[in-house]
TORSENU-238445 format. One record per residue (C-alpha): x, y, z; residue in one letter; chain. Coordinates in pm, whole numbers, plus 32768, in hexadecimal, padded with zeros to 4 digits. Example, Ala and Ser with C-alpha at 12.3 -4.5 7.8 and 13.67 -1.06 7.14 Angstrom:
2
((84CE,7E3E,830C),a,A)
((8557,7F96,82CA),s,A)
//
This chain:
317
((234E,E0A9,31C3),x,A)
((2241,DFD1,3269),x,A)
((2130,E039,3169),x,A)
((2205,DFF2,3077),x,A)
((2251,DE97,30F5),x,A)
((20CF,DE71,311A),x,A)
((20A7,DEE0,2F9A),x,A)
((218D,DE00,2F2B),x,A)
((20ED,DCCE,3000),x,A)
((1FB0,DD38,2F48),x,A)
((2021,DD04,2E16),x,A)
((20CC,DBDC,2E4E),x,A)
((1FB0,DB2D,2EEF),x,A)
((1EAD,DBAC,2D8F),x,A)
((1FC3,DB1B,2CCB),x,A)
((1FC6,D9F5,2D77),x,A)
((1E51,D9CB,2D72),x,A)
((1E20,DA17,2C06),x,A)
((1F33,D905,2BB8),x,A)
((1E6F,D83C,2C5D),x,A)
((1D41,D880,2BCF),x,A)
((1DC8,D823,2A8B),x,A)
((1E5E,D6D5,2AAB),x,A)
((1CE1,D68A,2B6C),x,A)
((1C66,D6C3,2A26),x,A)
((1C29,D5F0,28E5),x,A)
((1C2F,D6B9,27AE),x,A)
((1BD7,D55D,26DB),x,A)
((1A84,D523,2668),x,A)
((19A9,D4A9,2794),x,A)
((1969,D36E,27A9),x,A)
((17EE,D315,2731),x,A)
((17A5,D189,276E),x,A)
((1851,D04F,2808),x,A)
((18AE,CF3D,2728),x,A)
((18DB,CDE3,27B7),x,A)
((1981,CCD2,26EE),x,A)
((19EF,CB6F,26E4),x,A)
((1B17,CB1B,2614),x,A)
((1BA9,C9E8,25BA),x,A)
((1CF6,C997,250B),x,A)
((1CAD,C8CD,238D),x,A)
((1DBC,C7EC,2422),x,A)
((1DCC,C73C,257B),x,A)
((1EC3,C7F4,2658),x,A)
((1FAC,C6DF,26F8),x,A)
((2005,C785,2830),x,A)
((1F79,C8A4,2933),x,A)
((20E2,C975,2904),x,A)
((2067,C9BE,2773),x,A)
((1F3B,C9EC,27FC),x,A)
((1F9F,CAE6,28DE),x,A)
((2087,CB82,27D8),x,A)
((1F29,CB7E,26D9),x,A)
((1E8B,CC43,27FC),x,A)
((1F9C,CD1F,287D),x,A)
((1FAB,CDA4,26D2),x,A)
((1E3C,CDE7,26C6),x,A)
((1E5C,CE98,27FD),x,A)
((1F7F,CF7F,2794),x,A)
((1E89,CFAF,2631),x,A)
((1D6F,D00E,2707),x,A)
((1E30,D10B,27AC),x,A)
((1E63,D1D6,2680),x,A)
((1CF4,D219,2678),x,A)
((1C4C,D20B,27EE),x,A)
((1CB5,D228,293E),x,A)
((1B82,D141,29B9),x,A)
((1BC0,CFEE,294E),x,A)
((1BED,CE8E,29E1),x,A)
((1C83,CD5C,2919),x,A)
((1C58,CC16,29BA),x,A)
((1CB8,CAA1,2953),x,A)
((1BBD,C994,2963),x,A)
((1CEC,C862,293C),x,A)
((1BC7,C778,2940),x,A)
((1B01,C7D3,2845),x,A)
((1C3D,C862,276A),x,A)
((1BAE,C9A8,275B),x,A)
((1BE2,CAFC,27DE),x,A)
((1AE1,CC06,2862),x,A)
((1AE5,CD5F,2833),x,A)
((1A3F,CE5E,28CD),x,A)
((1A50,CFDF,2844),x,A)
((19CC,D14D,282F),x,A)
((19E2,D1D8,2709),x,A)
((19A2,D2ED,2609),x,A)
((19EE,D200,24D2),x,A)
((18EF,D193,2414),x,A)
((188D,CFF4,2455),x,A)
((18FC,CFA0,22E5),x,A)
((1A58,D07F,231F),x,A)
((1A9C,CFF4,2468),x,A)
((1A2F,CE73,23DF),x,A)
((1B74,CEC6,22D6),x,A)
((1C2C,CF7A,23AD),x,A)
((1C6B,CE41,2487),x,A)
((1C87,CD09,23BD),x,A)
((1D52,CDA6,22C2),x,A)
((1E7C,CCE7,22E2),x,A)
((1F9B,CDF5,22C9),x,A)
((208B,CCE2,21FE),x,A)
((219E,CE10,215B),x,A)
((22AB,CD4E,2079),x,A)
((2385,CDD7,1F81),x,A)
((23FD,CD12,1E61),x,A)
((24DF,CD0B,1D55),x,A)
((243C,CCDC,1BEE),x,A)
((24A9,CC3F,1AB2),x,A)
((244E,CCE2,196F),x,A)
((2367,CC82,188E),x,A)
((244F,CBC8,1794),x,A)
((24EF,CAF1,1870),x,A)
((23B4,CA45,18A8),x,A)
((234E,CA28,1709),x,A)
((23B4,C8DD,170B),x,A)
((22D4,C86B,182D),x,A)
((2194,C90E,1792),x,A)
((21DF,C888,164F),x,A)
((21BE,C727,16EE),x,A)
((207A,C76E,17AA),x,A)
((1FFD,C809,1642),x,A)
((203D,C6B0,1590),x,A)
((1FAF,C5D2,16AA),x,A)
((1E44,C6AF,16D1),x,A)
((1E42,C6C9,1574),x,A)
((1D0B,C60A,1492),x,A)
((1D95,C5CC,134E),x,A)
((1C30,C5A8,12DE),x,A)
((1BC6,C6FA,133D),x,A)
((1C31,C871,12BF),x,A)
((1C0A,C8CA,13F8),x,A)
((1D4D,C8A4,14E0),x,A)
((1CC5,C85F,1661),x,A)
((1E0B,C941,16E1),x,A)
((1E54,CA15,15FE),x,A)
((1D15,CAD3,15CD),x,A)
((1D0D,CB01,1757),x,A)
((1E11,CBF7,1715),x,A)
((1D96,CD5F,16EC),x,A)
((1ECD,CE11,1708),x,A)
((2076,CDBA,1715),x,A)
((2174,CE24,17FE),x,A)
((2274,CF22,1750),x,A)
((23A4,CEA3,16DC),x,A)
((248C,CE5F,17FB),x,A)
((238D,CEA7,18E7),x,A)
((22F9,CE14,1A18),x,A)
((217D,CDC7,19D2),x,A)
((216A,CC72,18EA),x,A)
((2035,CCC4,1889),x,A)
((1ED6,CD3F,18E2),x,A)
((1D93,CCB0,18DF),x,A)
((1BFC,CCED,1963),x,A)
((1BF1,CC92,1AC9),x,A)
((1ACC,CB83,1A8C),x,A)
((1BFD,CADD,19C4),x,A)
((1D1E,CABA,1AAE),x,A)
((1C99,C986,1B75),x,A)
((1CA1,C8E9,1A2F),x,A)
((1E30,C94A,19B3),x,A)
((1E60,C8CD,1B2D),x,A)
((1DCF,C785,1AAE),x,A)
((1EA0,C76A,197B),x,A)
((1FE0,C7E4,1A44),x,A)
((1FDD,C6D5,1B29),x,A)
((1FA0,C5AA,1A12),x,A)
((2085,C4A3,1A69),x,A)
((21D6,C4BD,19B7),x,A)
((21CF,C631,191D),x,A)
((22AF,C68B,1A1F),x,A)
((23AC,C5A6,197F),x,A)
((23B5,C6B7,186E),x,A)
((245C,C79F,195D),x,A)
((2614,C798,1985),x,A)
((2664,C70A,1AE5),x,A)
((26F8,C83B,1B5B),x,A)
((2577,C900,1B13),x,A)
((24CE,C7E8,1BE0),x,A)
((24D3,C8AF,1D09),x,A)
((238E,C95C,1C77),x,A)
((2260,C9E0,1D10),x,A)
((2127,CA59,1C06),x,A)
((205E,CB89,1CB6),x,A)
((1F47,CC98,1C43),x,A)
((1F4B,CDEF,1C76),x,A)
((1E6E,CED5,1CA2),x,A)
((1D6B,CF49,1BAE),x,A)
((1DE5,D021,1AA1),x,A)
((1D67,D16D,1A88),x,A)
((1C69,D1E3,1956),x,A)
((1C69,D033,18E6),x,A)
((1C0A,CFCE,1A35),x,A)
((1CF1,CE5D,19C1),x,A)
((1DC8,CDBA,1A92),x,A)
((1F3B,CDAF,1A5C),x,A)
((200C,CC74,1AC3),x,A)
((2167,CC6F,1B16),x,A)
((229B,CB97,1B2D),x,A)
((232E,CB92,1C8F),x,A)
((24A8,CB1A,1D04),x,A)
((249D,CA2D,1E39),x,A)
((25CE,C9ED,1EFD),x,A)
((2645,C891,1F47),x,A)
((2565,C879,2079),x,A)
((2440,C8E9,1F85),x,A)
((2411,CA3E,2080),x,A)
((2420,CB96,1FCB),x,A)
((2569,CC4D,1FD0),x,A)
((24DF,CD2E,20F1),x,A)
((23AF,CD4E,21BC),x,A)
((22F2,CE41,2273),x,A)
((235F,CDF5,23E5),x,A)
((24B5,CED8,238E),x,A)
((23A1,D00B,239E),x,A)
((23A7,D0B8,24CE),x,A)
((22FA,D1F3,245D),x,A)
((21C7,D22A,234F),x,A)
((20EC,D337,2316),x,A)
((2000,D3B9,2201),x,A)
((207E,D4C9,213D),x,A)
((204F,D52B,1FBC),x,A)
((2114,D4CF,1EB3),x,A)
((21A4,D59F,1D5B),x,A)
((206F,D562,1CC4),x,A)
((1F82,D602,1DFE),x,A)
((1F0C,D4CE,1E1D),x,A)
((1EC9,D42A,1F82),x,A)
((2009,D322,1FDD),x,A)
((20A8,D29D,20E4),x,A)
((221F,D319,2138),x,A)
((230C,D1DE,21FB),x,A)
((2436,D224,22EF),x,A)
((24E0,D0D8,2331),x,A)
((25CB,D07C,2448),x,A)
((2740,D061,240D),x,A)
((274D,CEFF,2387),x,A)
((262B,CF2D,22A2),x,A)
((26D7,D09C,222D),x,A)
((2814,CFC3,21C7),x,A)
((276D,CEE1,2108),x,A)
((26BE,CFAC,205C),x,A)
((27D1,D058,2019),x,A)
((2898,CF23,1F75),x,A)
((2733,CEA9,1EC6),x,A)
((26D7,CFFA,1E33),x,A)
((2831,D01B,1DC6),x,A)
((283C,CEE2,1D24),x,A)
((26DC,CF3E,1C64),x,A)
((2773,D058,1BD6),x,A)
((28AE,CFBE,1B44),x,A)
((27D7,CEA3,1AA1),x,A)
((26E6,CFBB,1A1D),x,A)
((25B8,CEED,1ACB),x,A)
((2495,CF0F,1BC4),x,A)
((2450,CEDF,1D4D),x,A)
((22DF,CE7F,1D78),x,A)
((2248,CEE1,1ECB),x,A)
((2140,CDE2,1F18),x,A)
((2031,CE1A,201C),x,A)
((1F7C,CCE0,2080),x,A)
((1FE5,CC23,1F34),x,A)
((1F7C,CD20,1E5B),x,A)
((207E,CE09,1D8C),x,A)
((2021,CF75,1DE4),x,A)
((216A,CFFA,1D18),x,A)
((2286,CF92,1C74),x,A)
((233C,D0C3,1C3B),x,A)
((24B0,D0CC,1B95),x,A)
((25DF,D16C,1C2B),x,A)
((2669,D299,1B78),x,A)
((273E,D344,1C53),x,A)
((2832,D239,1D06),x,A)
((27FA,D199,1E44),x,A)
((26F2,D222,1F3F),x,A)
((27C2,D265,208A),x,A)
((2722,D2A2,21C5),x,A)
((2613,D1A5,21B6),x,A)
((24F6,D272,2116),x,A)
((23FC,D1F2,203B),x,A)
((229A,D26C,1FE8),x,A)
((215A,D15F,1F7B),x,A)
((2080,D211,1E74),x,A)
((1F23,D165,1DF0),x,A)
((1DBB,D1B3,1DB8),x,A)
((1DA0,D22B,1F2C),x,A)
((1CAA,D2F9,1F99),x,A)
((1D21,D3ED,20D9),x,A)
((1C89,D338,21C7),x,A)
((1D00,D1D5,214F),x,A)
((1E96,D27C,2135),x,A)
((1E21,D2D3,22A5),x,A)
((1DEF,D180,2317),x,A)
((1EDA,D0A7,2250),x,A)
((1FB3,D19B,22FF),x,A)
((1F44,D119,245D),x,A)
((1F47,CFBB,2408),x,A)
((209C,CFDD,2368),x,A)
((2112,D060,24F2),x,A)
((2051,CF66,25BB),x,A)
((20F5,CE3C,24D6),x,A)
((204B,CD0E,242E),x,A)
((1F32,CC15,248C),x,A)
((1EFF,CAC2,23F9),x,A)
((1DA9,CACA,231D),x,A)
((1CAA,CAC3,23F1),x,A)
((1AF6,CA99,23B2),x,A)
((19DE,CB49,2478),x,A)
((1916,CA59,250E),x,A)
((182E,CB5F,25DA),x,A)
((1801,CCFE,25BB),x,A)
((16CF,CDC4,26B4),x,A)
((1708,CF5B,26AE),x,A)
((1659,D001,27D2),x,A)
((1626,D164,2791),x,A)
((169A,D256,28B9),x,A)
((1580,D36D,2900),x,A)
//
């Protein structure tokens, strides 16, 4: 009975040991230089409790990729220091932590509704004494009917639509109730490489119809087309309105753009009722590691845009 006691113990305490062996270890990449940086917000921060709230985010991103980090506020200078091992390559990491992490999603207004608004910005740009129309031969492809996209052009072109979008008094050519408006580009279309614009819905408040701080859970994944994406679990007040906004795109037969950082990723149409449970997937020219770390920022929550004043990357030997 005793030496089988004693066998047991034995085997308990290996068991022990090799658990602990395990959680000792790091099966991550090893970490291959230090990276110190100085950040500082594009806008003054008015008080040290966003600042702390700035810090306490970058932290929480940081902690998706290292265990070895320190995040510190310099409330004099309006900057922040950080201090990190890593495996990430400089330029990766340099992305990885001023990318802003803004997730909004938006209702859209099909193309026609806004005809009468790009016919006015046609006849203002346009030089009677030319064959040559300034706007209109921007324009490499149209939206389809009923669609989301307005229109797309070459990306060297869109500061200029921007230009003729914001002349003073086209927006008089849109209805009162579409005032509530908000013009955004998408990502580069595949095979063309142009840039599609779209038409966004507002609320009252001008704030999107939802934004990303109802996720509580985001990981990479892959989506119907084996293509790298990133799959969204929100809480229980984002899941209900998504719920009601989904369900309204699919009686109206219209779109729900997903914006990352002001840019439209996807726009994507509702086909089978509303979307319970508060699921939603973002889908875009990622590569794996990019769905990887969108993924983490999408977690840690967003940053204000912020510059990198100073980068020095010390190898470790």
């Amino acid at each position: 009975m005793f030496k089988k006691s004693l066998s047991i113990f034995k085997i308990s305490v290996r068991i022990i040991m090799l658990l602990l062996l395990v959680s000792a270890c790091s099966f991550g990449p090893k970490s291959d230089k230090v990276i110190e940086m100085t950040l500082e917000p594009n806008e003054a921060v008015d008080s040290d409790q966003e600042m702390n709230r700035i810090v306490q985010k970058l932290r929480q991103r940081l902690q998706k990729v290292t265990t070895n980090a320190e995040v510190l506020a310099l409330p004099d200078k309006n900057q922040i220091k950080i201090t990190v091992a890593t495996h990430y390559k400089t330029e990766r990491f340099n992305r990885y932590i001023v990318n802003p992490g803004k997730l909004d999603f938006y209702e859209t207004y099909k193309n026609e509704e806004m005809f009468s608004f790009l016919a006015e910005v046609y006849e203002r740009v346009k030089n009677k004494d030319s064959i040559v129309h300034p706007f209109q031969d921007l324009i490499k492809e149209s939206g389809y009917p009923g669609g989301p996209i307005l229109f797309s052009v070459e990306e060297r072109d869109t500061a200029t639509v921007n230009r003729y979008f914001s002349m003073k008094g086209v927006e008089s050519a849109l209805p009162v109730k579409k005032r509530y408006v908000r013009f955004l580009w998408g990502i580069k279309e595949k095979g063309t490489g142009y840039i599609p614009l779209y038409a966004l819905k507002k609320n009252k408040l001008g704030k999107p119809a939802l934004s990303g701080d109802v996720v509580m859970n985001a990981f990479p994944t892959y989506n119907a087309l084996d293509m790298p994406a990133i799959s969204m679990q929100m809480n229980e007040e984002g899941a209900e309105k998504w719920e009601s906004l989904t369900g309204k795109a699919y009686q109206q037969r219209s779109n729900i753009a997903i914006v990352l950082n002001d840019q439209v990723y996807s726009a994507p149409g509702v086909s089978a009722g509303p979307i319970h449970g508060g699921r939603s997937e973002i889908s875009g020219d990622f590569t794996a590691e990019e769905a990887q770390d969108f993924a983490n920022i999408l977690m840690s929550g967003a940053i204000p845009k912020m510059s990198i004043i100073e980068v020095k990357v010390r190898e470790i030997k």
